[in-house]
DRENDO-1510 file (C-alpha; in Angstrom, 1 decimal, always signed):
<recs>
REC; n; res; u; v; w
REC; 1; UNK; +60.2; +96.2; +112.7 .
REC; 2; UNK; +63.4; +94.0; +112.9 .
REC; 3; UNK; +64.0; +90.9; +110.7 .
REC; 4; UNK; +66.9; +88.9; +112.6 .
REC; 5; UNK; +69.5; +86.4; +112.6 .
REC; 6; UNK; +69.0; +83.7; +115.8 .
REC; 7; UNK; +71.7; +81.3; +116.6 .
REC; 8; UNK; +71.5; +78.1; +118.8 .
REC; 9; UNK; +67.4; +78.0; +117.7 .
REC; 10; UNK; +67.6; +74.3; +119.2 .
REC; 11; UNK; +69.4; +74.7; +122.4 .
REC; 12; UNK; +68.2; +75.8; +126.0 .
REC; 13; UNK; +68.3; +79.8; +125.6 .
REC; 14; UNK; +68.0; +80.5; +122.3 .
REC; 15; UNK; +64.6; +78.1; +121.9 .
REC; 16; UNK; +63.2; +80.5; +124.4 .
REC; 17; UNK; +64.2; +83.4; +122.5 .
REC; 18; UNK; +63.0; +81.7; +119.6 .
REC; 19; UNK; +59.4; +81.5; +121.5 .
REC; 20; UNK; +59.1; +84.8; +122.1 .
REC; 21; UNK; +60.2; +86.4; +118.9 .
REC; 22; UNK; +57.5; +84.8; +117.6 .
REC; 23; UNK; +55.1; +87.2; +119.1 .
REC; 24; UNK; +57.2; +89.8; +119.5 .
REC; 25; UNK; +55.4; +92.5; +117.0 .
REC; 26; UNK; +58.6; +94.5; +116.7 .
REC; 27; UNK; +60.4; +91.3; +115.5 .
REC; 28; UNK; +58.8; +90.9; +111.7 .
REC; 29; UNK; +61.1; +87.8; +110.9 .
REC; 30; UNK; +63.6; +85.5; +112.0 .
REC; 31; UNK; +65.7; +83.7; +110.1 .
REC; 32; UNK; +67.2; +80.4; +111.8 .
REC; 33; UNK; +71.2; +79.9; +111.3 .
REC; 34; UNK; +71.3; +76.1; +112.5 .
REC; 35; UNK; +73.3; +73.0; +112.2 .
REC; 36; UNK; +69.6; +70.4; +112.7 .
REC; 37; UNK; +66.5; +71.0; +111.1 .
REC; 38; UNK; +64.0; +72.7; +113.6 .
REC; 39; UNK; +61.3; +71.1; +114.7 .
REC; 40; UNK; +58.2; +71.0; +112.2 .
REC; 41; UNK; +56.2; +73.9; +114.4 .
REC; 42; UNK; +58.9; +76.3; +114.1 .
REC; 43; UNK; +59.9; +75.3; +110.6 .
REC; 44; UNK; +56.9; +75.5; +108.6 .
REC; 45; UNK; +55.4; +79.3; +110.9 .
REC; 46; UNK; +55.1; +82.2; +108.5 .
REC; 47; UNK; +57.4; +84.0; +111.3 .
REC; 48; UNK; +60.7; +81.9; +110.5 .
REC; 49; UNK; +62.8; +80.9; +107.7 .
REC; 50; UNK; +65.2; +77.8; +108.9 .
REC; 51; UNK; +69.0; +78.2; +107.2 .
REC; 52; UNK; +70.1; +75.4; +107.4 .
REC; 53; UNK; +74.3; +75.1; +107.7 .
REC; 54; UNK; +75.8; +72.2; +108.8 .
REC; 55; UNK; +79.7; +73.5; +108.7 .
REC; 56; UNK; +80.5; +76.3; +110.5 .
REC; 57; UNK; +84.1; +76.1; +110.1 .
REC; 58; UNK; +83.3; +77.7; +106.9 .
REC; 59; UNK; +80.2; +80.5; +106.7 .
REC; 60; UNK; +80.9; +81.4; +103.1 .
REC; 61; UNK; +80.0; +85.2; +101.9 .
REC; 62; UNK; +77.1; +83.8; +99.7 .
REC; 63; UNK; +75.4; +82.8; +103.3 .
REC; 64; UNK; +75.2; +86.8; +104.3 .
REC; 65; UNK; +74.6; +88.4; +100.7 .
REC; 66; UNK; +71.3; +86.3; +101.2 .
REC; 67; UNK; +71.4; +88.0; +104.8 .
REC; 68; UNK; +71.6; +91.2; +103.3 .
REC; 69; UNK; +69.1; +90.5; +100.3 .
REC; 70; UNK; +66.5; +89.6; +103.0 .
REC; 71; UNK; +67.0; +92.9; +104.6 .
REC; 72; UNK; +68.7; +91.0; +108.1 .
REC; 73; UNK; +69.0; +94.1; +110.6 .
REC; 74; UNK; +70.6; +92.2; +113.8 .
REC; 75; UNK; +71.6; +88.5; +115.2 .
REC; 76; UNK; +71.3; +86.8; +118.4 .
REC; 77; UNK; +74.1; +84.5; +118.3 .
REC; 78; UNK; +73.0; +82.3; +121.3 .
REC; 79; UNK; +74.9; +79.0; +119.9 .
REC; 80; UNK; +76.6; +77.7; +122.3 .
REC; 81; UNK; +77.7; +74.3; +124.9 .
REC; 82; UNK; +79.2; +73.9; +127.8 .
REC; 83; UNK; +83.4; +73.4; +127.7 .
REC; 84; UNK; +83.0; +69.5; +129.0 .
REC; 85; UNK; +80.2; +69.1; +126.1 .
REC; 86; UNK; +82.8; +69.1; +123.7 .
REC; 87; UNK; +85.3; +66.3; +122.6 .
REC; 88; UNK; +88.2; +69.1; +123.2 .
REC; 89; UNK; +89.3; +72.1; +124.7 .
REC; 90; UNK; +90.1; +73.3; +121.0 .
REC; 91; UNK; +86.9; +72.0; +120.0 .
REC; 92; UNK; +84.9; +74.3; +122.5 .
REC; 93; UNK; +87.6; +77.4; +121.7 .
REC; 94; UNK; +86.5; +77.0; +117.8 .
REC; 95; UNK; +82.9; +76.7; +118.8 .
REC; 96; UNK; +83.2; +79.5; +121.6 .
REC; 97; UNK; +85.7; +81.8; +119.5 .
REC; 98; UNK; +86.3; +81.6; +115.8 .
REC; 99; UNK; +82.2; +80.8; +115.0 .
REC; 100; UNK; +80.5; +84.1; +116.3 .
REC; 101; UNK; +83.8; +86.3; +115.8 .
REC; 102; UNK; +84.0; +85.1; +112.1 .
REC; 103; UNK; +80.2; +85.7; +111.8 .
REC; 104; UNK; +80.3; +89.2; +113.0 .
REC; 105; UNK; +83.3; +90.1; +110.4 .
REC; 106; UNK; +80.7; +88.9; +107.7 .
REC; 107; UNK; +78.2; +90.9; +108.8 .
REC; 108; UNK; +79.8; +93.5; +109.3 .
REC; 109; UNK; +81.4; +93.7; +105.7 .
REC; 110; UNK; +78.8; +92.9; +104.3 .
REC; 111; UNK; +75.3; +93.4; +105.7 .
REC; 112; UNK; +75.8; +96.3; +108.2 .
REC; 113; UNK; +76.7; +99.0; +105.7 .
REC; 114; UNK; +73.7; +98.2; +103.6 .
REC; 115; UNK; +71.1; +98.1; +106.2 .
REC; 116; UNK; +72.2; +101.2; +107.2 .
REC; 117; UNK; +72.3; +103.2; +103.9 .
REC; 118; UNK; +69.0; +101.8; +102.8 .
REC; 119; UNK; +66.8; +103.2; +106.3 .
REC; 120; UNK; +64.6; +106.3; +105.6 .
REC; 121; UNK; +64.0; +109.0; +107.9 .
REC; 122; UNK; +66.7; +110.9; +109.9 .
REC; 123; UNK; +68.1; +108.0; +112.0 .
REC; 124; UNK; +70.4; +105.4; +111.1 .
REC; 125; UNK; +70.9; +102.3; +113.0 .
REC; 126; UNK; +73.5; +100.1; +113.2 .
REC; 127; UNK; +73.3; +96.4; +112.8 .
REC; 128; UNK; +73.5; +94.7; +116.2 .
REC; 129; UNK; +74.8; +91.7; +117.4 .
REC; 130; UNK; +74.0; +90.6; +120.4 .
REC; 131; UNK; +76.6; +87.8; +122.1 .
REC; 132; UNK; +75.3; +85.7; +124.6 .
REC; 133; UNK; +78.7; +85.3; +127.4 .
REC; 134; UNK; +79.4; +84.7; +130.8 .
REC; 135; UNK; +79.9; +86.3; +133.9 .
REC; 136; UNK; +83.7; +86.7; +134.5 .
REC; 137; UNK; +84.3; +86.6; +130.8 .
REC; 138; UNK; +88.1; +87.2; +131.2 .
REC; 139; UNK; +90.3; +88.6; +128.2 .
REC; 140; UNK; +93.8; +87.7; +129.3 .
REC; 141; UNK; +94.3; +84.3; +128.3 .
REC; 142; UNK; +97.1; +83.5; +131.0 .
REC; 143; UNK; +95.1; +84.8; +133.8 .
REC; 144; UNK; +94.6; +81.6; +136.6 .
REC; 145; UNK; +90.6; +81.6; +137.8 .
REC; 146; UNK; +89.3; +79.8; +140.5 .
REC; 147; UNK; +86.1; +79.7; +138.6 .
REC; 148; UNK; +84.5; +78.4; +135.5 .
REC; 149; UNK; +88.5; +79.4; +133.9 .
REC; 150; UNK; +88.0; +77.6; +130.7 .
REC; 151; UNK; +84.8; +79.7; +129.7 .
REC; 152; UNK; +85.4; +82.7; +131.0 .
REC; 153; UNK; +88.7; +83.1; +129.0 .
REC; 154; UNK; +86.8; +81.6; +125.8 .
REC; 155; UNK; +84.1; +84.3; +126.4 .
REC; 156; UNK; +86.6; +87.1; +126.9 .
REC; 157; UNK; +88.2; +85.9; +123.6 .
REC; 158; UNK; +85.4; +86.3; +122.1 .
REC; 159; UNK; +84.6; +89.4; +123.2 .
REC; 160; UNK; +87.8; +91.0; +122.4 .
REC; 161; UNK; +86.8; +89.8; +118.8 .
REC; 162; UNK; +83.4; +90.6; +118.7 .
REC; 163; UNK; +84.9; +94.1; +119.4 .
REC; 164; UNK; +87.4; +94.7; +117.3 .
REC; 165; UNK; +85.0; +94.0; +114.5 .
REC; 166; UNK; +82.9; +96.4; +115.7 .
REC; 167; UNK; +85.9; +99.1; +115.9 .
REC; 168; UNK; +87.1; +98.3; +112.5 .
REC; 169; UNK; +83.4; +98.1; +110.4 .
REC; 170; UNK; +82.8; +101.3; +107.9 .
REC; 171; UNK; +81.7; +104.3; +109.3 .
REC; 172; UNK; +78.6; +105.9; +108.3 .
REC; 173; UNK; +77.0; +109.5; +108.9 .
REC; 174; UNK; +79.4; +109.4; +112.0 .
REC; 175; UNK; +78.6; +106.0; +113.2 .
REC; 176; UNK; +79.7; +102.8; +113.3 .
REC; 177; UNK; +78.1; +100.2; +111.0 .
REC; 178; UNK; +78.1; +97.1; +113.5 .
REC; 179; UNK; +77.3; +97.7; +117.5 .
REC; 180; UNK; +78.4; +94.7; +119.5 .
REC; 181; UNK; +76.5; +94.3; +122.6 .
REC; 182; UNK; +77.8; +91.5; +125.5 .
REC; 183; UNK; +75.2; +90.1; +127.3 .
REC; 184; UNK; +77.8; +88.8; +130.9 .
REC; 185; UNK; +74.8; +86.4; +132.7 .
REC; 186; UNK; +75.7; +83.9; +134.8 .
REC; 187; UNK; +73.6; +80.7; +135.7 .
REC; 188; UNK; +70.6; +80.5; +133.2 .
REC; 189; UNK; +67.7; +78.9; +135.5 .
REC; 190; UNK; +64.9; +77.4; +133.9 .
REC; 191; UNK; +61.1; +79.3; +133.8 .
REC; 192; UNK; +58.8; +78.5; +137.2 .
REC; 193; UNK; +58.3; +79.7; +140.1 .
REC; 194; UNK; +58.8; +83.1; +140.6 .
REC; 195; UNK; +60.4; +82.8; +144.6 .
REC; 196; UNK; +62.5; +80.1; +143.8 .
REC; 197; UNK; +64.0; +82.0; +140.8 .
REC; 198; UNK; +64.3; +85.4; +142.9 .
REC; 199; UNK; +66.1; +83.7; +145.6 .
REC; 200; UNK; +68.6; +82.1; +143.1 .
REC; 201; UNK; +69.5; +85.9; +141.6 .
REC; 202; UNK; +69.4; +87.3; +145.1 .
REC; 203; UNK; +72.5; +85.2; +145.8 .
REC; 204; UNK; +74.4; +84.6; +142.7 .
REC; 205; UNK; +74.8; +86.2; +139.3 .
REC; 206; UNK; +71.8; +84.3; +137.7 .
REC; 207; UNK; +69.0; +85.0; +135.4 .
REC; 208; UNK; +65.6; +83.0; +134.3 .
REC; 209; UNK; +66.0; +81.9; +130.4 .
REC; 210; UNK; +62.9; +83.9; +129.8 .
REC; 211; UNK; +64.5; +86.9; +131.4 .
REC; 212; UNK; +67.2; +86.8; +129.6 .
REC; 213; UNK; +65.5; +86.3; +126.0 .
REC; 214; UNK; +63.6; +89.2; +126.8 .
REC; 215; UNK; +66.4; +91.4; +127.4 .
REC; 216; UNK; +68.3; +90.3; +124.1 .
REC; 217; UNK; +65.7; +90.8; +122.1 .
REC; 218; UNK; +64.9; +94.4; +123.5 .
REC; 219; UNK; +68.7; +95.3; +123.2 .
REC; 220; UNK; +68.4; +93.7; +119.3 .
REC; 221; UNK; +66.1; +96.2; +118.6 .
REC; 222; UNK; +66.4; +98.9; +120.7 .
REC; 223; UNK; +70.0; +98.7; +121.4 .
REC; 224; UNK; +71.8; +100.3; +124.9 .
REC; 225; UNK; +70.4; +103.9; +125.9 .
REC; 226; UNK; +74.0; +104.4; +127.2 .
REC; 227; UNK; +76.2; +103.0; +124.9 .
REC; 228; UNK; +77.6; +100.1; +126.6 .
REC; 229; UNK; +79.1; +97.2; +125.0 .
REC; 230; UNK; +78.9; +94.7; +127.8 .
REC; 231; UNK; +75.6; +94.2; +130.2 .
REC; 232; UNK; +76.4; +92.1; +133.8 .
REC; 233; UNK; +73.8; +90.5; +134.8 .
REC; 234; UNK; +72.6; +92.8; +136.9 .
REC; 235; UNK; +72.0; +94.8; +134.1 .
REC; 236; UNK; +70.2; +92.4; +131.9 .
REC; 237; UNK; +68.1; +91.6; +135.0 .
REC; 238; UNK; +66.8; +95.4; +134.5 .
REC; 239; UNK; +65.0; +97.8; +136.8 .
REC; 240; UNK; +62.2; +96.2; +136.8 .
REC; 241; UNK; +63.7; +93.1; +138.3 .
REC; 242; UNK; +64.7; +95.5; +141.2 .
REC; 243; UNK; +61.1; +97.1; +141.8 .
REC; 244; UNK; +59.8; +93.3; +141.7 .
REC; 245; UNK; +62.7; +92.3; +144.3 .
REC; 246; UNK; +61.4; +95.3; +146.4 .
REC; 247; UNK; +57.9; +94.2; +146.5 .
REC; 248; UNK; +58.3; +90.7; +147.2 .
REC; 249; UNK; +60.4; +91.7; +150.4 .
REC; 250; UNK; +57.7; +93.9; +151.4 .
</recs>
């Protein structure tokens, strides 16, 4: 079983994946990095620990020794807004950017070689991180997009982080400490009907929130059976979403 770190517990997507961790057997604990208290039914369940941290211009190393003293295997860092949300377009970079690339460092100094010289057995796993980005996310910074430009780039700047940390963190029994994995979704649609939802990812790169939480939190445990760092959506959709599509248009 997994113990985890969730980010953006109070927001749209990670809420949901907050819900169903919570009776996910294979998730044992999660422990809430958040800015606002959560509300009282998710603070006081014997399933969550809140953390709460309202600067995180500066996640100090004390904040992931108690990470690593907990036994904190992976993170969902679903914290997150959209660019207009913020006061500034530096304001949503630093959110979008610096907060999940300087968390993933950290982590990866000094969480992911612990957790994986203290498993048992013959396997080793790596501590994941699972990034919630966009579809598009676009690396070159000077690229012009017709679409969404601002948070693409931001995600692809992100990702190029996210990365490189994972490149550079200690090597273990031939493997890499941390394993970054990019989750590239497009419009997040809201649980309900199950037409009205199909139709929407029929046409454009969408997922349901439920859907999505899902997926991250089988790719925090599990991890990619083929290695990949970055998911489209089509690919956090999964199969299954294509044997359900095929039924429905029976």
């Amino acid at each position: 079983m997994v113990k985890i770190v969730l980010t953006g517990a109070t927001g749209f997507i990670g809420s949901e994946i907050l819900e169903q961790c919570l009776t996910n057997r294979s998730i044992h604990h999660i422990y809430c990095l958040t800015r606002r208290a959560l509300d009282e039914k998710y603070s006081t369940h014997p399933k969550v620990t809140q953390v709460v941290h309202d600067n995180f211009d500066d996640l100090p190393d004390h904040l992931f020794e108690r990470f690593r003293g907990w036994g904190v295997g992976s993170c969902i860092w679903a914290l997150g807004s959209p660019v207009n949300a913020h006061a500034s377009l530096e304001e949503a970079q630093k959110t979008g950017i610096s907060y999940p690339v300087q968390a993933a460092e950290k982590f990866a100094r000094i969480c992911a070689p612990e957790f994986m010289e203290t498993q048992t057995g013959t396997f080793i796993y790596p501590f994941r991180f699972i990034f919630m980005s966009f579809w598009g996310a676009e690396e070159n910074q000077f690229r012009s997009l017709w679409l969404w430009g601002d948070t693409r780039r931001i995600k692809g700047a992100a990702e190029k982080g996210l990365f490189e940390a994972m490149d550079a963190s200690e090597v273990i029994d031939g493997k890499k400490c941390l394993d970054v994995i990019s989750l590239r979704v497009g419009g997040v649609l809201q649980k309900g009907d199950a037409m009205t939802s199909m139709l929407a990812m029929g046409t454009v790169p969408s997922i349901t929130v439920d859907r999505l939480a899902k997926t991250a939190i089988h790719k925090c445990w599990l991890g990619d059976a083929d290695h990949r760092r970055v998911l489209e959506n089509a690919d956090v959709l999964g199969e299954d979403w294509a044997m359900v599509n095929t039924i429905h248009a029976v």
